[in-house]
KEVO-711192 format. One line per field, with one value per residue: chain; x negated, y, z of N, C-alpha, C in turn; residue in three letters. Coordinates in steps of 0.02 Angstrom, whole numbers. Layout:
N
chain A/...
n_x X/...
n_y Y/...
n_z Z/...
ca_x X/...
ca_y Y/...
ca_z Z/...
c_x X/...
c_y Y/...
c_z Z/...
res ala/...
***
This chain:
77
chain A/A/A/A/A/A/A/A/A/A/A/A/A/A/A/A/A/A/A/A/A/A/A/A/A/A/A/A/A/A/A/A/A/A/A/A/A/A/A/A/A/A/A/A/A/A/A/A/A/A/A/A/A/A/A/A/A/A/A/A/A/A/A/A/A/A/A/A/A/A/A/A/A/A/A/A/A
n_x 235/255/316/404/439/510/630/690/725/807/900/943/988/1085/1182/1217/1277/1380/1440/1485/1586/1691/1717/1753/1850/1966/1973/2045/2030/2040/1919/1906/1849/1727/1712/1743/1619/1517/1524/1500/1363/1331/1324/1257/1120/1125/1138/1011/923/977/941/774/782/819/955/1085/1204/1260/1233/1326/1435/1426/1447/1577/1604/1545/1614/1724/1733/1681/1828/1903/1860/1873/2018/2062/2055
n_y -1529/-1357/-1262/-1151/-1148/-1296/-1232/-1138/-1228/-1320/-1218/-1173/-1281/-1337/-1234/-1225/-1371/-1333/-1258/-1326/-1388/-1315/-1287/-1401/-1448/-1343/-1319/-1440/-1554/-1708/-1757/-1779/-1856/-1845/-1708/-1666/-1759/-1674/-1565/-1638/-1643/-1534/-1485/-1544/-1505/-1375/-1365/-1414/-1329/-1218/-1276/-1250/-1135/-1076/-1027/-1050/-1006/-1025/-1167/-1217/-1201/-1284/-1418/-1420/-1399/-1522/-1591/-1592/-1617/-1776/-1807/-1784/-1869/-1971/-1995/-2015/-2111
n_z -666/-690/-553/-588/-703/-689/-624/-699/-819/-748/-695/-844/-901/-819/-831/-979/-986/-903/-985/-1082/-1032/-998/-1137/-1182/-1083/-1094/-1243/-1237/-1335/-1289/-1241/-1100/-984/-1031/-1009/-884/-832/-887/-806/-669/-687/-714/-605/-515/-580/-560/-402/-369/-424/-342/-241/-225/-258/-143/-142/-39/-47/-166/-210/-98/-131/-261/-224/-222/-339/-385/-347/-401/-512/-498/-441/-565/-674/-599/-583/-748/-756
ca_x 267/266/370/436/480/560/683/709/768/875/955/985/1036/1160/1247/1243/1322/1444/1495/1490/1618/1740/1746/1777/1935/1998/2027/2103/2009/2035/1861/1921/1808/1659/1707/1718/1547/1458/1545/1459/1295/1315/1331/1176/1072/1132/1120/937/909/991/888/734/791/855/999/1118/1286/1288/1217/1400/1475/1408/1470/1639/1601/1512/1678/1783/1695/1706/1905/1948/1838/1924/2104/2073/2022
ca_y -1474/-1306/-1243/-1085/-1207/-1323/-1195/-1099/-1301/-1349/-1158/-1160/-1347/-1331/-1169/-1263/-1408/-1292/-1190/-1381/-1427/-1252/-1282/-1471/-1436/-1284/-1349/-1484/-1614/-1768/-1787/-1776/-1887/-1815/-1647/-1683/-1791/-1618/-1534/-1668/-1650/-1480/-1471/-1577/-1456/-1302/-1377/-1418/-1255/-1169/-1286/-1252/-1070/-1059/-997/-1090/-1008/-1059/-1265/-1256/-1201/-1358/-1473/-1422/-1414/-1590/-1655/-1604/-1685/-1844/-1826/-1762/-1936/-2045/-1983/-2019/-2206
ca_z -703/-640/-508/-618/-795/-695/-616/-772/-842/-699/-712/-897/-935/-775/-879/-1028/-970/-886/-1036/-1134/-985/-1000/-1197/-1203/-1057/-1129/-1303/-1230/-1375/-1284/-1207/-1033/-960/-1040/-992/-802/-830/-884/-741/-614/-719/-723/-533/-503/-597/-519/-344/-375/-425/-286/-178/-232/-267/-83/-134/-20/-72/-225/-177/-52/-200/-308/-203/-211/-424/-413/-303/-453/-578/-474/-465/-619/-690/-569/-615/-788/-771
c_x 268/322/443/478/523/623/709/731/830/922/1004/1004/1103/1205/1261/1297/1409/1485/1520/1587/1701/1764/1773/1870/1969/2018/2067/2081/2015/1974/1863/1872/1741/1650/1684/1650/1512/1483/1526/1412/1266/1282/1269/1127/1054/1126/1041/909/917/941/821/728/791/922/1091/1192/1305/1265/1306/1428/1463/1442/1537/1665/1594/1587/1735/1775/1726/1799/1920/1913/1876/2009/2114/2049/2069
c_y -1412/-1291/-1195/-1132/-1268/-1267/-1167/-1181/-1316/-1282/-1166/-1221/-1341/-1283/-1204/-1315/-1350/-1260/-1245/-1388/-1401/-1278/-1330/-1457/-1394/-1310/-1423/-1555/-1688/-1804/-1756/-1792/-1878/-1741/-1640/-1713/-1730/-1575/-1551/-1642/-1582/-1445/-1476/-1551/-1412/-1304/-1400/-1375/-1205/-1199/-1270/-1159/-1028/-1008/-1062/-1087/-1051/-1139/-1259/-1250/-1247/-1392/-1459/-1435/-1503/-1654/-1654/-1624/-1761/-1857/-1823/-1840/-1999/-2039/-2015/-2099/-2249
c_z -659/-627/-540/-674/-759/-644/-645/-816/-806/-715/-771/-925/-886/-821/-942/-1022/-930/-934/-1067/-1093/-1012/-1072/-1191/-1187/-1101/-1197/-1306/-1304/-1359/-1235/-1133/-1004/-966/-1031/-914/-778/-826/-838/-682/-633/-716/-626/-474/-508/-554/-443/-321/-365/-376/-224/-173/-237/-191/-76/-114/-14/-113/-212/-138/-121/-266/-274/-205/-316/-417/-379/-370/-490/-572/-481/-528/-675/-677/-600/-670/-803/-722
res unk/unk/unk/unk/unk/unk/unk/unk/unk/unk/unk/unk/unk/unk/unk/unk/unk/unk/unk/unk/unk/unk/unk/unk/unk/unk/unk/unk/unk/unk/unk/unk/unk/unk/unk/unk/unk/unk/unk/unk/unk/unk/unk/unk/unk/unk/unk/unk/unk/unk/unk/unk/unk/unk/unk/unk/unk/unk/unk/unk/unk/unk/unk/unk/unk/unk/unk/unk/unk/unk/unk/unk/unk/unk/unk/unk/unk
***
């Protein structure tokens, strides 16, 4: 796959999942657990991306997303 299409994927599924993440919490629906899931998932993306991007702010700044995912999962189980 080329280099360009898969960074333009990892970019815009990570934001998706991110905005999926914001709505789920925010209205408060119940799907806790699948909110925090696209908040790991989302994290995964976007740390791909930054790696491959070399943008190594934003990658520290995943891992501190992809750690809240993990808690806010575990809490709820």
């Amino acid at each position: 796959m080329d280099r360009d299409i898969t960074k333009k994927i990892l970019e815009w599924f990570g934001v998706a999942a991110a905005i999926a993440y914001s709505l789920l919490i925010a209205l408060n629906l119940g799907y806790v657990v699948l909110g925090f899931s696209l908040l790991f998932i989302s994290a995964l993306a976007i740390g791909m991306w930054a790696v491959i991007c070399k943008h190594y702010g934003i990658l520290f700044l995943q891992f501190f997303y992809a750690s809240a995912g993990v808690i806010g999962v575990v809490r709820w189980f």
